[in-house]
N, C-alpha and C positions, 0 to 999 in steps of 0.2 A: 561376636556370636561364636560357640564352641561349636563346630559341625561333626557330623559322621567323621567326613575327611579327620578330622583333630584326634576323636578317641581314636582308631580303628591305626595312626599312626603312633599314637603313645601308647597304646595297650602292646601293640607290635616290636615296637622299639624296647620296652620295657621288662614284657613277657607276661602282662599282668594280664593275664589269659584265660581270667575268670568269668562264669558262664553268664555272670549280670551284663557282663560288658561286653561278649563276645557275639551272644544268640538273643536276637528280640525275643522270640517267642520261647525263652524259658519258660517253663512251668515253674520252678523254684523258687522265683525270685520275690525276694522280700521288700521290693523297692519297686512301684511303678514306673513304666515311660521306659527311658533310654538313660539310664544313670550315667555318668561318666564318674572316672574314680580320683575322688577328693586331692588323691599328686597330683592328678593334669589341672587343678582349679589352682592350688599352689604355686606349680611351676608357669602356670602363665602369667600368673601376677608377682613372679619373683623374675619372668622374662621383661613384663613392662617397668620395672623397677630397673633391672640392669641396664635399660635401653633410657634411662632419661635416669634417676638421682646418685644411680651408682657407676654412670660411664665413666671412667678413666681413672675411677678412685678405688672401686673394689678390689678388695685385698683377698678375705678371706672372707667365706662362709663360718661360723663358730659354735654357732647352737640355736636350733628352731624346737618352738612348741606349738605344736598343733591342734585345733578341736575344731572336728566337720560339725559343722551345729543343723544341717538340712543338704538333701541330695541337691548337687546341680546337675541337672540335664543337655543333652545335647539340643541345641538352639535355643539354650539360654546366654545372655550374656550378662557378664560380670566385669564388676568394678573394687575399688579396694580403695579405702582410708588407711595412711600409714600415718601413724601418732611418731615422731622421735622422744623416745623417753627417756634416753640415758648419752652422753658422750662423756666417755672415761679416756683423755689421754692415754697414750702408752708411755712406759719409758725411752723407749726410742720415738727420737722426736719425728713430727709430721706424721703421724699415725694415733691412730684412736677406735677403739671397740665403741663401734655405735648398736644402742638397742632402740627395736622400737615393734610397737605393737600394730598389728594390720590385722581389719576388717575387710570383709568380700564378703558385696551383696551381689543378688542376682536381679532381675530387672524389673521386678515387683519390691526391691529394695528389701528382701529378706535375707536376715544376716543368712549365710550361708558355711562360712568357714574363719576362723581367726586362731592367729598365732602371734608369738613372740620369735623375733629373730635378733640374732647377735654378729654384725659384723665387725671385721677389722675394714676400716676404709684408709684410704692414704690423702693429706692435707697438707695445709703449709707449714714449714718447722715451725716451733715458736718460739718468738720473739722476747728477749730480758722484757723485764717491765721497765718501764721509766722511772722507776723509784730503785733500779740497779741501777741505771745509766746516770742518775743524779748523785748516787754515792762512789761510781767510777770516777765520775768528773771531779769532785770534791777532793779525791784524794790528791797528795802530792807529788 
């Protein structure tokens, strides 16, 4: 669940100081309730990612695409589907630009936010094929 505590230290840390997210009782605001701002939904689901399929492999960050598709709120909580939809080797072996697409719903299971992201991850070198090692051997 996102709390007060969660925005009120990411708006702070960030400076994102804006009056949706700073003052309940704006008069302004074009978004009911306690919105939190669409980077903190992001980066908490790019913290539970690093914390379990990118630990000890992430390389690089390389390119994200984002679209808030509905506000999440404070004492919402959220969840994310990650698709892998692409692994491109690099040239330098043991390494590969992973992409993939993530979904985040909130607890009514409404989509809420989706993006595309492109990492560099680190893996194991790769290995000749066996149809090299059968033409090594063969030679004299």
């Amino acid at each position: 669940m996102i709390t007060e505590a969660d925005l009120v230290a990411f708006i702070s840390c960030t400076g994102m100081l804006e009056s949706i997210f700073i003052d309940p009782e704006f008069e302004g605001r074009a978004i009911a309730g306690r919105p939190i701002p669409a980077a903190l939904t992001y980066t908490l689901i790019e913290g539970f990612q690093l914390q379990s399929i990118c630990q000890g492999t992430g390389l690089a960050l390389l390119e994200v695409s984002m679209k808030a598709h509905r506000p999440v709120q404070v004492c919402d909580t959220i969840s994310a589907i990650v698709t892998i939809e692409s692994i491109r080797p690099t040239s330098r072996g043991g390494r590969a630009v992973v992409t993939s697409f993530v979904e985040v719903y909130n607890q009514d299971e409404t989509l809420v936010l989706s993006y595309w992201v492109s990492r560099l991850i680190a893996g194991q070198p790769l290995l000749p094929s066996p149809s090299i090692w059968a033409a090594d051997e063969a030679s004299p």
